[in-house]
SEKE-228723 format. One record per atom (N, C-alpha, C): x, y, z; residue number from 1; atom name. Coordinates in steps of 0.1 Angstrom, whole numbers. Each point is the difference from the previous one (the first is absolute). Layout:
N
SITE    xx    yy    zz pos site
SITE     X     Y     Z NUM   CA
...
! end
This chain:
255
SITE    xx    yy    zz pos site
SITE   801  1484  1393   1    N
SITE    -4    14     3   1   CA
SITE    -1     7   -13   1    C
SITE    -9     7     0   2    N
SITE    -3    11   -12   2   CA
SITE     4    13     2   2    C
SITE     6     5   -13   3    N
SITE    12     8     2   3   CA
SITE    -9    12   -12   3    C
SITE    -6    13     9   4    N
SITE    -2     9    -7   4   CA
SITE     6    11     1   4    C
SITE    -4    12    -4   5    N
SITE     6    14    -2   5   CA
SITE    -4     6    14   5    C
SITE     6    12     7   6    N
SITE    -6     1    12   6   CA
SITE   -12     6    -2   6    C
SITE   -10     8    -6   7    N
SITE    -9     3    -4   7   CA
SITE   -12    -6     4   7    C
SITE     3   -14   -10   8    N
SITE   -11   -12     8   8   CA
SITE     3    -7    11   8    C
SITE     9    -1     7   9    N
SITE     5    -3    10   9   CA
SITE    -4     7    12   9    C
SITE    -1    17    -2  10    N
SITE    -5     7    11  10   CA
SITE   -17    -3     3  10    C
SITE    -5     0   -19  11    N
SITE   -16    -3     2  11   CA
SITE    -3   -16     3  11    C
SITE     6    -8     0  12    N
SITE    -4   -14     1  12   CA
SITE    -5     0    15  12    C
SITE    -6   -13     7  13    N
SITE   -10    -1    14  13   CA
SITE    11    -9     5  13    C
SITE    -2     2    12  14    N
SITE     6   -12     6  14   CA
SITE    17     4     1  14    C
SITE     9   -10    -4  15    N
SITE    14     1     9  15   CA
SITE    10     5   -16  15    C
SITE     7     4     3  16    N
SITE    11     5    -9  16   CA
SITE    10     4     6  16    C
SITE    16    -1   -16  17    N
SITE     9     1     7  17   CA
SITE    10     6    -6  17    C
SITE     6     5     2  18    N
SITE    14     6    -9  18   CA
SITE    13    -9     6  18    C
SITE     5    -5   -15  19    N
SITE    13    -8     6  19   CA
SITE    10     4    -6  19    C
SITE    14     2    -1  20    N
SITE    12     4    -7  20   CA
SITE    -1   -10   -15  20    C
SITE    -3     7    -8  21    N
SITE     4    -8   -16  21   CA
SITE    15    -5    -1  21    C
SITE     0   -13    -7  22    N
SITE    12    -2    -6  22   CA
SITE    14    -3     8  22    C
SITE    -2    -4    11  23    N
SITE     7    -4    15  23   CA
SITE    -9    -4    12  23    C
SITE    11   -13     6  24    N
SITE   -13   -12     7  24   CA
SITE     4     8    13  24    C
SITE    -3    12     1  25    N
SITE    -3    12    14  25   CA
SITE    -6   -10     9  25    C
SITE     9    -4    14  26    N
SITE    -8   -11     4  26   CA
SITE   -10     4    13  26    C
SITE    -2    15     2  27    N
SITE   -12     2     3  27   CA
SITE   -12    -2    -7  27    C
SITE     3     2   -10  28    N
SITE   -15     3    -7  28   CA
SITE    -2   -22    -1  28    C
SITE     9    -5    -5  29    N
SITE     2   -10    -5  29   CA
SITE    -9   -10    14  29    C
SITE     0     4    11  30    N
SITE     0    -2    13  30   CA
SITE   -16     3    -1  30    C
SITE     0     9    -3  31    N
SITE   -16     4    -1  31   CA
SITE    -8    -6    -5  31    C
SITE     7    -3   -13  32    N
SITE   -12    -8   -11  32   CA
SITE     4   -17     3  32    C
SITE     6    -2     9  33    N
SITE     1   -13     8  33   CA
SITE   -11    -2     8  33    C
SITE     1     3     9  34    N
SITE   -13     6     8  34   CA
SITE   -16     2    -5  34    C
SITE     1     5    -7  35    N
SITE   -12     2    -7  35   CA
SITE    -5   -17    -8  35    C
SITE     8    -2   -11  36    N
SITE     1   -12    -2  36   CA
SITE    -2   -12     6  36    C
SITE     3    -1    14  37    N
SITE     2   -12     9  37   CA
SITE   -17     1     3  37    C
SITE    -4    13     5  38    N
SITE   -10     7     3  38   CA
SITE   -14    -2   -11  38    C
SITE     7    -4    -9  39    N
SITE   -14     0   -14  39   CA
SITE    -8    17     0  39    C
SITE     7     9     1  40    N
SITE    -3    12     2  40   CA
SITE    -1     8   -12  40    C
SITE    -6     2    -6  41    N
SITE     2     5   -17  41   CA
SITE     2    19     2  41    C
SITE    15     0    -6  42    N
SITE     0    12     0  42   CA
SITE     4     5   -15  42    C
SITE     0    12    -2  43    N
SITE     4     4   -11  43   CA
SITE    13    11    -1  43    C
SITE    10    -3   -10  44    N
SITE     7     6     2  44   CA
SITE    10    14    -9  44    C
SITE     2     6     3  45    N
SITE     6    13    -7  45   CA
SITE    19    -6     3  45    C
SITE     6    13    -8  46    N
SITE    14    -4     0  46   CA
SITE     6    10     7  46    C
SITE     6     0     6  47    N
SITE    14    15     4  47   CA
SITE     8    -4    -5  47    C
SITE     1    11    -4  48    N
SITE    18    -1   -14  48   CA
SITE     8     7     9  48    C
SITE    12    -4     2  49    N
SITE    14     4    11  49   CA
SITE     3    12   -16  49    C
SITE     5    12     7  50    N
SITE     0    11    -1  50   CA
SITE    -7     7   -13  50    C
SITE    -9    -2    -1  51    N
SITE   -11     0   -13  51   CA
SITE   -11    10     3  51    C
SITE    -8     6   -10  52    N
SITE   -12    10     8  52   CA
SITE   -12    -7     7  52    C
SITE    -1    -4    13  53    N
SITE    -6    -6     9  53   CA
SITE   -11    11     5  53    C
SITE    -1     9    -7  54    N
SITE    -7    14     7  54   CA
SITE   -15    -3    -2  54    C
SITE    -7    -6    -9  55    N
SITE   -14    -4     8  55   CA
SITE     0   -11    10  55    C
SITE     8    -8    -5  56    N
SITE     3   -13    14  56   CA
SITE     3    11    15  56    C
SITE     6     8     0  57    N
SITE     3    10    16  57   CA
SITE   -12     1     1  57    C
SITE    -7    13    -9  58    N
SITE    -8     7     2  58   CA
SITE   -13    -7     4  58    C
SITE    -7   -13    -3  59    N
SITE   -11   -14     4  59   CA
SITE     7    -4    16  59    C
SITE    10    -5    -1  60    N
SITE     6    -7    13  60   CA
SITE     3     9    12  60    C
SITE    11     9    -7  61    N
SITE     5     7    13  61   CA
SITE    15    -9     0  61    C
SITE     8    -9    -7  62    N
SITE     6    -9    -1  62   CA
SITE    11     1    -9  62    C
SITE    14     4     1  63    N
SITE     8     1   -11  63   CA
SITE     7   -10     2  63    C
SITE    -9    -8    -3  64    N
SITE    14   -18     3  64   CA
SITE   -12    -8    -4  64    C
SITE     5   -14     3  65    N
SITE    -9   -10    -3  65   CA
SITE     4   -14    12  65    C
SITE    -9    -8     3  66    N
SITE   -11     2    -4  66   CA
SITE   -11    10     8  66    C
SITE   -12     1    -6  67    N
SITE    -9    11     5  67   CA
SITE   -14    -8     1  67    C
SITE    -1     0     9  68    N
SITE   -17    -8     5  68   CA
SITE    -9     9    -2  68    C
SITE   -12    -5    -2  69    N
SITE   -16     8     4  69   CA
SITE    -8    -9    -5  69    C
SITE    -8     2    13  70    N
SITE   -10    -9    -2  70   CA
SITE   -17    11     2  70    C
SITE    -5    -1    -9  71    N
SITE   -12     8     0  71   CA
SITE     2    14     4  71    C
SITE    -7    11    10  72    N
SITE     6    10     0  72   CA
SITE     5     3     8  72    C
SITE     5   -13     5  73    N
SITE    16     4    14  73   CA
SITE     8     8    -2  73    C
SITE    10     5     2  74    N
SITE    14     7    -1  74   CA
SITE    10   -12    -4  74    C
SITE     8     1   -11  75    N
SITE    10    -4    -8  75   CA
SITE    11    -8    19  75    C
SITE     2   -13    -5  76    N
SITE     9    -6     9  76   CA
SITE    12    -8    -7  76    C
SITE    10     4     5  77    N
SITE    19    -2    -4  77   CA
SITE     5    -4     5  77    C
SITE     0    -3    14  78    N
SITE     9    -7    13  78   CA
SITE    -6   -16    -2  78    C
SITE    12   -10     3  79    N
SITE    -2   -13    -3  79   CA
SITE   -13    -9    12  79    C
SITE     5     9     7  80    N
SITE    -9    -9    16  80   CA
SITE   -15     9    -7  80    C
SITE     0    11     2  81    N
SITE   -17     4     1  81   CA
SITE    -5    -8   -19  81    C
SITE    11     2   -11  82    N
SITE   -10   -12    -8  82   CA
SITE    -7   -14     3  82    C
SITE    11    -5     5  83    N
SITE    -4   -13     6  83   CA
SITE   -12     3    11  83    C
SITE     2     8    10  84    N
SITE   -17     0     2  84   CA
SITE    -9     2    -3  84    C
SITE     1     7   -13  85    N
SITE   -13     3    -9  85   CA
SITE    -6   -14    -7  85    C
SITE     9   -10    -7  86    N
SITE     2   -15    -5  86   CA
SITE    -6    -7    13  86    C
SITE     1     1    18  87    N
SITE    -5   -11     3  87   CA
SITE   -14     5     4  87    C
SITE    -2    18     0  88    N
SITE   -11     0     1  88   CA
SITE    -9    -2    -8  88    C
SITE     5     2   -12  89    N
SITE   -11    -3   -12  89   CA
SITE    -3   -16    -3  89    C
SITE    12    -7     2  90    N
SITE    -6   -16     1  90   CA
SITE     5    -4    10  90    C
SITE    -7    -2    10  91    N
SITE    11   -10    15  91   CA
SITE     4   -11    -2  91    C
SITE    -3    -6   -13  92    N
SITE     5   -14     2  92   CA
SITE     1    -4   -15  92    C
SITE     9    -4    -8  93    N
SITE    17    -4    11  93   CA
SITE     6     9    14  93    C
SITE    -4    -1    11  94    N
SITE    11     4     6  94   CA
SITE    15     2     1  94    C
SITE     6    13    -1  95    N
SITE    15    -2    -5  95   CA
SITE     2    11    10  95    C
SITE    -3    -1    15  96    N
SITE    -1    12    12  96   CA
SITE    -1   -15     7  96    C
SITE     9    -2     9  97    N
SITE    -1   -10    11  97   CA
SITE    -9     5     8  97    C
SITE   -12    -9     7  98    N
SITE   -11    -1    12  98   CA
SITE     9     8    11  98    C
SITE    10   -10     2  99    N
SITE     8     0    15  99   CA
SITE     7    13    -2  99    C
SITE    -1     5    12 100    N
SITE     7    14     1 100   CA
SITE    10    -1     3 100    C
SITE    10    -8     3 101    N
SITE    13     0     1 101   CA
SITE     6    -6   -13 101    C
SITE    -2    -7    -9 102    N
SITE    -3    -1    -9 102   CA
SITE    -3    12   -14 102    C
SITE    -8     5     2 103    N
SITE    -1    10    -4 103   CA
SITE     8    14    -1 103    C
SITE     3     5    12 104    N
SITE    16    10     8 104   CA
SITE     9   -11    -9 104    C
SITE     4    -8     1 105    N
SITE    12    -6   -10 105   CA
SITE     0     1   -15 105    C
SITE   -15    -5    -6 106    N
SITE     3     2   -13 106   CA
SITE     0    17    -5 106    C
SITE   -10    12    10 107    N
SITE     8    10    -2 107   CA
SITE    13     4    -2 107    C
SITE     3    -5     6 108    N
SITE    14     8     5 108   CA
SITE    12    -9    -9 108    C
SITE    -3   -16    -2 109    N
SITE     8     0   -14 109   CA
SITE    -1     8   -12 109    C
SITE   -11    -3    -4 110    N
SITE    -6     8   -11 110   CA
SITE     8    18     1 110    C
SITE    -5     6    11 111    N
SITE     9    12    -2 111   CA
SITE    16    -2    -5 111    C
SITE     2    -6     6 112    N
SITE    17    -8    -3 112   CA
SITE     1     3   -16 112    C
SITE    -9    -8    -6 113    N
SITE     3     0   -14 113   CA
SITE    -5     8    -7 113    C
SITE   -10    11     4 114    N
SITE   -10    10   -11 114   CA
SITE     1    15    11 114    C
SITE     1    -1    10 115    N
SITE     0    12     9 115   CA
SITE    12    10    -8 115    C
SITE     1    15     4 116    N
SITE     9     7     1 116   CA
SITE    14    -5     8 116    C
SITE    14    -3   -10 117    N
SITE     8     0     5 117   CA
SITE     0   -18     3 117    C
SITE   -12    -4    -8 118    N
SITE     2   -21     2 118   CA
SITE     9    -5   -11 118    C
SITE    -3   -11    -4 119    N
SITE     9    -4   -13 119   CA
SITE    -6     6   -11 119    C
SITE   -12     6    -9 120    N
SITE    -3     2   -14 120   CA
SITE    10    16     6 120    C
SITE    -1    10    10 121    N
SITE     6    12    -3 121   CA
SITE    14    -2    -1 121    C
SITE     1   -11    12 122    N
SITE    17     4    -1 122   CA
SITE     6    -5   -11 122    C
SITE    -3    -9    -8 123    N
SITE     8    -7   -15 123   CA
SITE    -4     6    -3 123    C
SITE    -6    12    -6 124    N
SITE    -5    13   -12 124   CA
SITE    10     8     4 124    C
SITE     5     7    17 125    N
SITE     7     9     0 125   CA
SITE    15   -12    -5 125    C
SITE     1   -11     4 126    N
SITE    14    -5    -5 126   CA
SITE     2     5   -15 126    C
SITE    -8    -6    -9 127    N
SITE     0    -1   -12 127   CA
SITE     4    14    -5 127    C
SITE    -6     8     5 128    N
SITE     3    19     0 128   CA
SITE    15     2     1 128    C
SITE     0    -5    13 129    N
SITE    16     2     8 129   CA
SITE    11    -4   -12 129    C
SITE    -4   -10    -4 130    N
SITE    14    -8    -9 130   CA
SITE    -2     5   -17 130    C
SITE   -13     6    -4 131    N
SITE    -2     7   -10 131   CA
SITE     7    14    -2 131    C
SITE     2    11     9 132    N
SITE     0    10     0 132   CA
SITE    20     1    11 132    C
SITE     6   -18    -1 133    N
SITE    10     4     7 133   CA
SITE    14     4   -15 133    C
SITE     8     4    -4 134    N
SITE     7    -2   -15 134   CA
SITE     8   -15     4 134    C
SITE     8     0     9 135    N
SITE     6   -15     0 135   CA
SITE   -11   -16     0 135    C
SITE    -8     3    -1 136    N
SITE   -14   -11    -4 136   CA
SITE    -4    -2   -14 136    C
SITE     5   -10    -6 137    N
SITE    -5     3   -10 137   CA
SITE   -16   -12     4 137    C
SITE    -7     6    -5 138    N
SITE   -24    -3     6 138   CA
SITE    -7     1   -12 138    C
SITE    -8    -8    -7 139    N
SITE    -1     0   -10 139   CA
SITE   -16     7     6 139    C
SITE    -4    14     1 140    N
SITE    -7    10     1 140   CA
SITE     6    14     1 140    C
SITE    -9    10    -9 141    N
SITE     6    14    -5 141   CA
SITE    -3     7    11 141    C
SITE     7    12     0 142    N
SITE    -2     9    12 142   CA
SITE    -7     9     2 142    C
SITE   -12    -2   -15 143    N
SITE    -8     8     3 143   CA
SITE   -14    -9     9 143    C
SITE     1   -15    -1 144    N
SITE   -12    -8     5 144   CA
SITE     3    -5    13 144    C
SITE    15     5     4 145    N
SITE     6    -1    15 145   CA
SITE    -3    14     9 145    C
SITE     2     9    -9 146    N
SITE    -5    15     6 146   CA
SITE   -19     2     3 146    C
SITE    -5    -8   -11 147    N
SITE   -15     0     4 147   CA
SITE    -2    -8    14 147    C
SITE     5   -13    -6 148    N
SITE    -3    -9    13 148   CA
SITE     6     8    17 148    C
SITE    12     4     0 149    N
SITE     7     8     9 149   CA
SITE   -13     9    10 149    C
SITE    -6     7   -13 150    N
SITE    -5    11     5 150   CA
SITE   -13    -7     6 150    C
SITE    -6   -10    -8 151    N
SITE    -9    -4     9 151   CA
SITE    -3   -12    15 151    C
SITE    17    -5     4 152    N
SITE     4    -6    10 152   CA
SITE     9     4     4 152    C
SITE    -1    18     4 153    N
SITE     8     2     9 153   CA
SITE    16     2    -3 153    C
SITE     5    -4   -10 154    N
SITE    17     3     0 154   CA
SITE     6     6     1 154    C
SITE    13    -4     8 155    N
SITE     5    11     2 155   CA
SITE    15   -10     4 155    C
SITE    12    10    -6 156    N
SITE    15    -4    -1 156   CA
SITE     5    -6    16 156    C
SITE     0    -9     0 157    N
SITE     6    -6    11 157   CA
SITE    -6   -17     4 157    C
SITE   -15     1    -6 158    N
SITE   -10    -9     9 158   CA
SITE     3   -12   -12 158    C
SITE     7    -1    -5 159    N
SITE     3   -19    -5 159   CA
SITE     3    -8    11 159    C
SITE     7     4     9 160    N
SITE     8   -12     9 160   CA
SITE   -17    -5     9 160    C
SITE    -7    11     6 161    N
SITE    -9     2     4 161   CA
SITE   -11   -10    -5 161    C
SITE    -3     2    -8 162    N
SITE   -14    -9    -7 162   CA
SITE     5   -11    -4 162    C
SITE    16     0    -2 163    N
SITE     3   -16    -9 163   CA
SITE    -4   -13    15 163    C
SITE     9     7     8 164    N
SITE    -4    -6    14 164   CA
SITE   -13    -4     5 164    C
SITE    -9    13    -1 165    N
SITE   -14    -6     2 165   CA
SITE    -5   -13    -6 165    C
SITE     1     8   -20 166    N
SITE    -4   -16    -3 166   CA
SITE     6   -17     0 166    C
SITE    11     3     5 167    N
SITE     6   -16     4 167   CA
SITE   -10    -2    10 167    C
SITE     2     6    14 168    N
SITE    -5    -1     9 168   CA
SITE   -16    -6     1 168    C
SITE    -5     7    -9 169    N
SITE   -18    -8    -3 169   CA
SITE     2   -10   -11 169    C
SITE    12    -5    -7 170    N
SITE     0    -8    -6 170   CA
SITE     4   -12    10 170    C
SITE     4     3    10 171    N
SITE    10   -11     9 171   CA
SITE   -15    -5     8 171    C
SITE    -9    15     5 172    N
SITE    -8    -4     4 172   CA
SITE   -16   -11    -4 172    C
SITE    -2     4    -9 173    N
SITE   -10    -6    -8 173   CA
SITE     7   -16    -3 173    C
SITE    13    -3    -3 174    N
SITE     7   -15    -2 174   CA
SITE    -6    -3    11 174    C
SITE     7     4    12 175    N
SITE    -1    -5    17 175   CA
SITE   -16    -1    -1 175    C
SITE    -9     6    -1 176    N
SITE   -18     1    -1 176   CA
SITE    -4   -16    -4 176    C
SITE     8     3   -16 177    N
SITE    -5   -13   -10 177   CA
SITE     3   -14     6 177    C
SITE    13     2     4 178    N
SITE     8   -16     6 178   CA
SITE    -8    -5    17 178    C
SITE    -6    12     5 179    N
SITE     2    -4    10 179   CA
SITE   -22    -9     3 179    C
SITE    -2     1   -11 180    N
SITE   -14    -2    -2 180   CA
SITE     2   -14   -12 180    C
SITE    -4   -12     6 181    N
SITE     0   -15   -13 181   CA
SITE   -11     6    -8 181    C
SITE    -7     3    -1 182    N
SITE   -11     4   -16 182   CA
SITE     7     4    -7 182    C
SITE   -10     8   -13 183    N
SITE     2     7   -11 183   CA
SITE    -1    16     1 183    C
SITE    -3    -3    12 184    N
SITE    -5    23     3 184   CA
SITE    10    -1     9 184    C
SITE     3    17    -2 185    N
SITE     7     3    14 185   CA
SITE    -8     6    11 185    C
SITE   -13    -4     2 186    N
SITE    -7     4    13 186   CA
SITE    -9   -11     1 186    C
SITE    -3    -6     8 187    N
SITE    -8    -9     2 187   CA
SITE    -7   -11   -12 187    C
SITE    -4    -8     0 188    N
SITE    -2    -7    -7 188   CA
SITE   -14     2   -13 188    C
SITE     0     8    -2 189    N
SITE    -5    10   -15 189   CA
SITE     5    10    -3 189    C
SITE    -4     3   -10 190    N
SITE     4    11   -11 190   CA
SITE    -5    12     9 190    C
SITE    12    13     1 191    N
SITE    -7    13     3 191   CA
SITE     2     8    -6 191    C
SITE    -1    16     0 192    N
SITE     8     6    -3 192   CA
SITE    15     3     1 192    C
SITE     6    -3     9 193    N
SITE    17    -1    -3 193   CA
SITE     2    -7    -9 193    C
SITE    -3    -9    -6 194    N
SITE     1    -9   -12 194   CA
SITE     0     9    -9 194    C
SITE    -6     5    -2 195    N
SITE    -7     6   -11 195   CA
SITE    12    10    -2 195    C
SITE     4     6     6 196    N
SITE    11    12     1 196   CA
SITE    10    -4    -3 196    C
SITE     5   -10     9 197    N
SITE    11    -8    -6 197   CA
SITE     3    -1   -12 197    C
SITE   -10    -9    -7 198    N
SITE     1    -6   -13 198   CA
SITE    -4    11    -9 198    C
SITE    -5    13     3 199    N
SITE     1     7   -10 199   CA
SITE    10    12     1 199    C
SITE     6     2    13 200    N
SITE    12    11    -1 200   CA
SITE    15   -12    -1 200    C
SITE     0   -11    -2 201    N
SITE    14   -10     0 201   CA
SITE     2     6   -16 201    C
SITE    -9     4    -8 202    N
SITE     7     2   -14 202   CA
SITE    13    12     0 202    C
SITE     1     7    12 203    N
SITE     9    10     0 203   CA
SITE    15    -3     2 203    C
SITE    -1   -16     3 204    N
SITE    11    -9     4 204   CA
SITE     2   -11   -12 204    C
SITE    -6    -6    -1 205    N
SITE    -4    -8   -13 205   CA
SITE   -17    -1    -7 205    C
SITE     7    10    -9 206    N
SITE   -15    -2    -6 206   CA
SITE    -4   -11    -9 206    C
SITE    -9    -5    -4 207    N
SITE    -7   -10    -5 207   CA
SITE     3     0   -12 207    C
SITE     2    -8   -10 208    N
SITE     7    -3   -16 208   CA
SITE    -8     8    -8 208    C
SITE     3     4   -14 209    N
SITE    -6     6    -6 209   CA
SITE   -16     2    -8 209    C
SITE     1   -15     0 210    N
SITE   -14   -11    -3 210   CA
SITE   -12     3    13 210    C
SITE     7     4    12 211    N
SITE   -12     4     9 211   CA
SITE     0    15     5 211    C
SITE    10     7     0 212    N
SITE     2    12     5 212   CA
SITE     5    10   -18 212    C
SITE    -8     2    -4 213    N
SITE     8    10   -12 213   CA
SITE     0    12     6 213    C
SITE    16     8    -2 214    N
SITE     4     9     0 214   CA
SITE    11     6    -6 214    C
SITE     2    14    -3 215    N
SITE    10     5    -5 215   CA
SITE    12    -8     6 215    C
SITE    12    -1    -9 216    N
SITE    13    -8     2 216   CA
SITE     3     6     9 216    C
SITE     3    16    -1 217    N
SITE    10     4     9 217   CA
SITE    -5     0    14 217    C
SITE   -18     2     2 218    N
SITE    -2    -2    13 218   CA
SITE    10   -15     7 218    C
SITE    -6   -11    -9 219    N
SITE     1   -15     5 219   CA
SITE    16     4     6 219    C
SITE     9     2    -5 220    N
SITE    14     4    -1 220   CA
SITE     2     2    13 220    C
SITE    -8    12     0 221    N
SITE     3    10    13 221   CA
SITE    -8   -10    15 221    C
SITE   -11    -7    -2 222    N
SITE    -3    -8    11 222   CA
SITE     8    -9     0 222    C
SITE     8    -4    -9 223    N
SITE     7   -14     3 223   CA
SITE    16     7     5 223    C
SITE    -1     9    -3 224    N
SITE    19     0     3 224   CA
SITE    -3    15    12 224    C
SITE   -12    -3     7 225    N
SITE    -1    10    11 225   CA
SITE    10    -3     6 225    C
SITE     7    -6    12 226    N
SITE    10    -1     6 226   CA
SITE     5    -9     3 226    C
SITE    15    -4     1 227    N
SITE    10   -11    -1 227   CA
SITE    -4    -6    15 227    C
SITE     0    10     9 228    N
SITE    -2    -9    15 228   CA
SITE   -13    -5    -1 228    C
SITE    -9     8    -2 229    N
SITE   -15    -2     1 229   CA
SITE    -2   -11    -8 229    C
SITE     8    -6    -9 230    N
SITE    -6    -6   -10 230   CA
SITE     7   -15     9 230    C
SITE    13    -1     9 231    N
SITE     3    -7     2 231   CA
SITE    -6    -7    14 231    C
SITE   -10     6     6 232    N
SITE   -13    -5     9 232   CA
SITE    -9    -1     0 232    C
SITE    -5     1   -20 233    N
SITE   -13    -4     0 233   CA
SITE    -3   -20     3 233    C
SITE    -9     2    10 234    N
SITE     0   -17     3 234   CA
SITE    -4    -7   -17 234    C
SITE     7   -12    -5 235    N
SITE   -12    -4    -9 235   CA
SITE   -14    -7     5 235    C
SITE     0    -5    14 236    N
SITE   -21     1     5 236   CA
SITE    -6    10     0 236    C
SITE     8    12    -1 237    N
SITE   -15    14    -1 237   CA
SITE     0    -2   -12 237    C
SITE     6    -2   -10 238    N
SITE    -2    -3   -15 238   CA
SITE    -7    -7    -4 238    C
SITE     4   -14     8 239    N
SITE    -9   -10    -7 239   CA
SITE   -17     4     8 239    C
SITE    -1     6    14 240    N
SITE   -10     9     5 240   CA
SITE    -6     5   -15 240    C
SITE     2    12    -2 241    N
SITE     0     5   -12 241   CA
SITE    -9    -2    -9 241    C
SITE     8   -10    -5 242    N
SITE    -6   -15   -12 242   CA
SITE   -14    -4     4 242    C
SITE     0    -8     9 243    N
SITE   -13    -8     6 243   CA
SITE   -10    14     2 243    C
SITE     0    11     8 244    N
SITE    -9    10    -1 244   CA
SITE    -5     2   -12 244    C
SITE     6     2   -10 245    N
SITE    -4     7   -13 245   CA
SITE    -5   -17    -4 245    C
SITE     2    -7     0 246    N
SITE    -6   -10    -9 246   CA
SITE    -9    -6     4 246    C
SITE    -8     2    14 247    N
SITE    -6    -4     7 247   CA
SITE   -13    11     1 247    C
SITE     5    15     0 248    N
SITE    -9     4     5 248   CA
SITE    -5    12   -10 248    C
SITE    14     4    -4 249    N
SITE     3    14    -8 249   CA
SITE    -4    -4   -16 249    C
SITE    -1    15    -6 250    N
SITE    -2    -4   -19 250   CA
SITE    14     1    -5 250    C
SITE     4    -8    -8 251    N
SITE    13    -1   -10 251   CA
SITE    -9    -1   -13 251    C
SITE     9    10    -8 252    N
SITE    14     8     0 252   CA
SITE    -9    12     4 252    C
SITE     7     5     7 253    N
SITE    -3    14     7 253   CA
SITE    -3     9   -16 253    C
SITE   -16    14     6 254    N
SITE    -5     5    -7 254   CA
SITE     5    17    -2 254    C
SITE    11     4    -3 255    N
SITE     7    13     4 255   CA
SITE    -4     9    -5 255    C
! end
């Protein structure tokens, strides 16, 4: 992906995108999976986490990342409507199951892991929670726990809350993986849940430094997100993980 200023980004034809600089944000990361799998050539701008993003707003409409647009559409941010923009623009690879029952399932995992309140929000509010507690010592400052906070929702009490969620989609996606002999956890190809998977699992274990570069203290803070959570991650969504990205995805990630 080609990585310009937003300027040329707004005048370029065709698809563009705003992704979080300098952290494997696994929405956006999700995105440019997608696109990628898709042979979709997009171009890309940065959002800098708490930085002057004010022509990036003022073009999008978008104070986050990632930010879609494709020609003179309106700017798209929700994980489900990017993905339909990716299978309308190329239907094939198909990564949207035919079968409609089928289909209702990989939604509805997928929300699990990228929806409001799935596993990428609730391990951000964790990480918040244990940042901003004094008996924690969390290798993240309280001022990048108070941004994050403010932009998922936090609020003093909800650690027990979201820690629970995300075991819970972690228990469930194992149960998904184990209960299917392939290499996907939906039917026997690659779809989108894959794709989500293997790019929001960095929030649990991220990928070595040789493929994922990032600031230390992030890596820190994704690896020592939480003692229980850390003690249900399956190692098959992992090795899951592994085989997506080496199979399908670019290494070492482009941040």
């Amino acid at each position: 992906m080609e990585f310009v200023d937003v300027a040329t980004a707004k005048n370029s034809p065709g698809l563009r995108g705003a992704f979080v600089g300098g952290a494997p944000s696994p929405w956006g990361e999700a995105a440019k999976g997608l696109f990628h799998i898709k042979q979709l050539p997009c171009v890309g701008t940065r959002y800098i986490p708490g930085g002057d993003n004010s022509a990036l707003v003022e073009w999008t409409g978008v104070d986050s990342g990632p930010a879609i647009v494709y020609e003179n559409e309106p700017a798209r941010s929700g994980w489900a409507e990017i993905l339909l923009l990716a299978e309308r623009l190329a239907p094939e690879p198909r990564l949207i199951p035919e079968d409609p029952a089928q289909r209702a399932l990989m939604f509805g995992l997928a929300h699990e892991i990228c929806g409001e309140l799935g596993f990428g929000w609730s391990i951000r509010l964790v990480m918040v929670d244990r940042a901003l507690d004094p008996a924690v010592e969390f290798p993240m400052d309280a001022g990048a726990a108070q941004y994050l906070g403010s932009k998922y929702g936090y609020r003093p009490g909800v650690g027990s809350q979201v820690r629970k969620r995300t075991i819970e989609v972690l228990r469930l996606l194992s149960e998904q993986l184990h209960a299917h002999p392939g290499r996907y956890l939906l039917g026997d190809s690659l779809t989108a849940l894959d794709v989500y998977w293997a790019t929001f699992a960095a929030l649990v274990a991220p990928l070595p430094p040789d493929k994922c570069p990032m600031v230390e203290g992030l890596r820190k803070a994704f690896e020592a997100a939480d003692p229980e959570i850390s003690a249900v991650v399956d190692p098959a969504l992992v090795e899951h993980r592994d085989f997506i990205y080496d199979e399908y995805l670019v290494l070492p990630m482009e941040l």
